[in-house]
N, C-alpha and C positions, 0 to 999 in steps of 0.2 A: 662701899661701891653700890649706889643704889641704881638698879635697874631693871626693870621689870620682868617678872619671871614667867618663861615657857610654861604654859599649863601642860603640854605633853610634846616631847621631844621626840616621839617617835610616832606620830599624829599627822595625817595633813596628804597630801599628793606629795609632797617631797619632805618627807619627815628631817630633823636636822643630822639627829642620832639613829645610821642603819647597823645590821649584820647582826651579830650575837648581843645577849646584854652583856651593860655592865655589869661588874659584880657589886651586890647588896655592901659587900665586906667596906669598911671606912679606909681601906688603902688608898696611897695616892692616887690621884690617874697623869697617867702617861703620854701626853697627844706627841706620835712621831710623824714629822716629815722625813719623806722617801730623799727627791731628789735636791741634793743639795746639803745633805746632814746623812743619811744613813749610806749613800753616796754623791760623792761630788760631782757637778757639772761642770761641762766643758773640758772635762779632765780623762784622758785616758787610760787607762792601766797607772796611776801615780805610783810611784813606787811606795816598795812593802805594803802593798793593797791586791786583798784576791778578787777576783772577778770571777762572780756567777752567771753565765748564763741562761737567763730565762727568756720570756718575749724582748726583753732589752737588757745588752750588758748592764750590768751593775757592779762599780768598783767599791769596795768594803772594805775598813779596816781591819784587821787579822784580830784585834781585844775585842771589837763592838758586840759579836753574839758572845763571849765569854762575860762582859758586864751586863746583854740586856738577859741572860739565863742568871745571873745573880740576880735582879732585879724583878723575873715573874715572879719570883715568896712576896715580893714588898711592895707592887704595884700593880694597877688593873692598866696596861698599855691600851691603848688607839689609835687609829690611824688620822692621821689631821696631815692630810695630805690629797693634792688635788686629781691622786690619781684614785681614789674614792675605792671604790670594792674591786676595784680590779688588781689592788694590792694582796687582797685575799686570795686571787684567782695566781698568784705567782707564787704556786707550792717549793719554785725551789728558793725562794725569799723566806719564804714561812721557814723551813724547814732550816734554811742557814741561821737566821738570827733565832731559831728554837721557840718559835709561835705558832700558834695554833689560827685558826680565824678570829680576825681581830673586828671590834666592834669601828665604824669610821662614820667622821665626820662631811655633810652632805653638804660643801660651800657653794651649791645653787638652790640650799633650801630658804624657804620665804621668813622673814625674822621680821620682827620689832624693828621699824625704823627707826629708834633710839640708839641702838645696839651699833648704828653706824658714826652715832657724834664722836666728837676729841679724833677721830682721823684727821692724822696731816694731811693738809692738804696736796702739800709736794709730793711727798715723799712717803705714802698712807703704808700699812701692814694689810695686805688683802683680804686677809684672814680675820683678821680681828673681831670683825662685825660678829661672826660665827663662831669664835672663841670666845668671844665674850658673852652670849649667850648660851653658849653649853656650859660656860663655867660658873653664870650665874642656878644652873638648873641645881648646879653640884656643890654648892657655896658653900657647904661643910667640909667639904675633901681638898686636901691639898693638890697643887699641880704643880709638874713636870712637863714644861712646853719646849721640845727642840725644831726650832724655824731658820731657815737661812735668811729669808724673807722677812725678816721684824725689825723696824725701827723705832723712832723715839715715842709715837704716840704708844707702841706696845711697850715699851718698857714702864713707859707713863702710866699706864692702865694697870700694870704687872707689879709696880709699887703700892700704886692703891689697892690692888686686893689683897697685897701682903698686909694691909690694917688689919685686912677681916679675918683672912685664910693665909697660909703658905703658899707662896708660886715660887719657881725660878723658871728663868728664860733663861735657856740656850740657843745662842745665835752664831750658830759656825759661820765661818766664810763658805761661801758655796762651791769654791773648787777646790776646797781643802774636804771639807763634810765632818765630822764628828771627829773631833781628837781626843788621846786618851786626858790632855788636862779637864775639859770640858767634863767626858767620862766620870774622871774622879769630882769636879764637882758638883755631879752629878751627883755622888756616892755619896756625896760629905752634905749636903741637902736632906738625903733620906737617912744619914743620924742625926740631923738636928732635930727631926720633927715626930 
């Protein structure tokens, strides 16, 4: 996947990568979306999903902080989500799925306009542009991308860095959000790699 590399991601009037660093360690990295995967849209109280009240309900599946607390040992998590630092500022999210302030991805920061080719034109992955530039900064480290929002040009692009790197996309339905199959293929990702 050849694509020109960020000389500094944390650089610029709107840096790509804000909040805490990443960590140095060669762990995965984790980019989570909020709405739509770690809760469902459009969906209210689903059943056997608890709802935390913070500035906005949020319905959660009752395994997801029991798998993302197995997974702080094995990954450096992210927020890749367009509700940016204000996912940090919702202590009782943090404190449910067992995170601390997470480092997040800035998708109104300025990028390579390379970074935006191979989007479908229909039917594009919004994010992509900005995933595909923070993942080219990280091009040693495997990734763990959960999007509700990712179509064919993302899986497209998610196969070619699997040449270079490891990646998996997970792509819930969005009124569903993150199910334990997903979950476990989750799990079964970070022994293969």
């Amino acid at each position: 996947v050849s694509m020109p590399v960020q000389t500094d991601i944390r650089k610029g009037e709107t840096p790509l990568l804000n909040g805490p660093e990443v960590s140095v360690e060669k762990r995965p990295l984790m980019l989570l979306d909020i709405d739509g995967v770690i809760s469902p849209l459009n969906t209210r109280n689903p059943e056997n999903y608890e709802t935390i009240q913070g500035t906005y309900p949020l319905d959660i599946h009752p395994q997801l902080p029991k798998y993302l607390r197995r997974y702080l040992n094995l990954v450096q998590p992210v927020w890749a989500s367009t509700w940016a630092d204000t996912a940090n500022k919702e202590t009782v999210l943090l404190d449910h799925l067992g995170f601390e302030e997470l480092p997040w991805i800035n998708f109104h920061a300025e990028i390579d306009p390379s970074y935006h080719e191979g989007l479908d034109l229909l039917d594009p992955t919004r994010k992509l542009p900005w995933i595909k530039a923070f993942a080219e900064h990280f091009s040693d480290r495997p990734i763990i991308w959960w999007e509700d929002d990712a179509f064919d040009d993302a899986e497209s692009w998610v196969a070619e860095r699997n040449l270079v790197c490891p990646m998996l996309l997970i792509s819930p339905e969005r009124d569903i959000g993150i199910t334990p199959e997903q979950l476990e293929e989750t799990t079964d990702f970070l022994n293969q790699i």
